[in-house]
N, C-alpha and C positions, 0 to 999 in steps of 0.2 A: 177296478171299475172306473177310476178316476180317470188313469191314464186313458181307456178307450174311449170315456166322452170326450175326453177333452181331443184326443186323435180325430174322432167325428167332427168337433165344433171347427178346428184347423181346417178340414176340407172343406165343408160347408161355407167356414168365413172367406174362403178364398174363389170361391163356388159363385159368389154372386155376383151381378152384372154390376158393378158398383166404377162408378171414376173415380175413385181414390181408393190407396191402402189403407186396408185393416190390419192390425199384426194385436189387436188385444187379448186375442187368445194365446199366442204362440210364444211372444215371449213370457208372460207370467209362466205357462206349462215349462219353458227351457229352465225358469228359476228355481219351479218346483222340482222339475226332475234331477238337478246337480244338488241342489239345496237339501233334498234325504238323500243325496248318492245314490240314484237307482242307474240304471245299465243306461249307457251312453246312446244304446241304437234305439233310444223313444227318441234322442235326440236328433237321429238321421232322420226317423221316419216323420220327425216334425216335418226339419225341414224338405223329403219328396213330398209331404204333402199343398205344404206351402209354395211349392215352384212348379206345382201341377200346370197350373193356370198361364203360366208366364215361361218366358225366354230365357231367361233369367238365371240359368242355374248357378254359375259359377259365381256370381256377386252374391246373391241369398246363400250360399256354402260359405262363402268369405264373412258375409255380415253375423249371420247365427253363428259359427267358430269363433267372430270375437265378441261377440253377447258370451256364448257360453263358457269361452276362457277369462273372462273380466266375472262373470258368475263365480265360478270357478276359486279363483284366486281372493274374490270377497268372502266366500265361505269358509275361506278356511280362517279368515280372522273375525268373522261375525256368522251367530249362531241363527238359522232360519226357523224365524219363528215372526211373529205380528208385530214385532219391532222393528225386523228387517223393510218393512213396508217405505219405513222411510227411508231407505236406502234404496230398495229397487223398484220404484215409480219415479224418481230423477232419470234413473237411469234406463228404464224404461223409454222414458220419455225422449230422452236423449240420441236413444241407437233409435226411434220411429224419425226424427228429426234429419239424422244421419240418412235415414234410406228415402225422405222425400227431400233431399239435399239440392235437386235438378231442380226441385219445384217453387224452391226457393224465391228464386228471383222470377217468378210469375203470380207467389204471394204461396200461401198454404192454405189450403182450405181450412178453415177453420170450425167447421163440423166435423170432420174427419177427426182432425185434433181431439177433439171435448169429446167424441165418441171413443178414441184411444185410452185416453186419460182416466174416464171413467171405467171401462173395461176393465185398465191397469189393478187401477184401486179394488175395485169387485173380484178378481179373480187371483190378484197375490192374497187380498184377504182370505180368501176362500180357503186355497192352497196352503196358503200356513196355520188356520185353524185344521186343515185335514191333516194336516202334522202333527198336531198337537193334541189331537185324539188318541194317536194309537203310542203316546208315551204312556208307561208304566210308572206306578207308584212305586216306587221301592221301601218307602218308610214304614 
């Protein structure tokens, strides 16, 4: 059920008449979804949801492939869970930085940012407390 709100909120975030990027849904959903191992094609359907809107396909396939192989490769040496927070809102933060890279030198909006940012935090949290429910006690 997670996976389809969060498919819904992708389209809707990207749905709106907005002058700047949002991606505070999309990438925390890409960390949660490699971060339990679940099936790779929530991670296509992120991203046709996210390039609905825009021209854009082959740089958003480029940029989500290396968000998810950098995911990827962190997970296999760090365990996702509420710790990981501090590892994947830098990074987060980093690959949003990376796709308003053009906008750079016109400044960043700075609303956009602290709407990212906060997003980040609220929805890795979320995701890795949804994790950490459905562990079993084995003791």
């Amino acid at each position: 059920m997670t996976i389809v709100i969060s498919l819904i909120l992708i389209f809707i975030e990207n749905s709106l008449p907005l002058n700047g990027i949002l991606m505070g849904v999309i990438l925390p959903f890409i960390s949660f979804i490699i971060g339990k191992r679940r099936n790779p094609i929530f991670v296509f359907l992120a991203w046709l949801l996210f390039s609905l809107q825009t021209d854009k396909y082959s740089y958003n396939f480029l940029i989500l492939t290396l968000f998810s192989v950098v995911n990827y490769l962190l997970f296999h040496y760090v365990e996702y869970n509420r710790k990981s927070i501090l590892y994947l809102v830098p990074l987060d933060i980093a690959l949003y930085i990376l796709v308003v890279f053009n906008t750079i030198f016109y400044g960043i909006d700075i609303v956009y940012l602290i709407i990212n940012i906060v997003s980040f935090f609220i929805l890795n949290y979320f995701y890795s407390s949804r994790k950490n429910k459905r562990k079993v006690d084995e003791t």
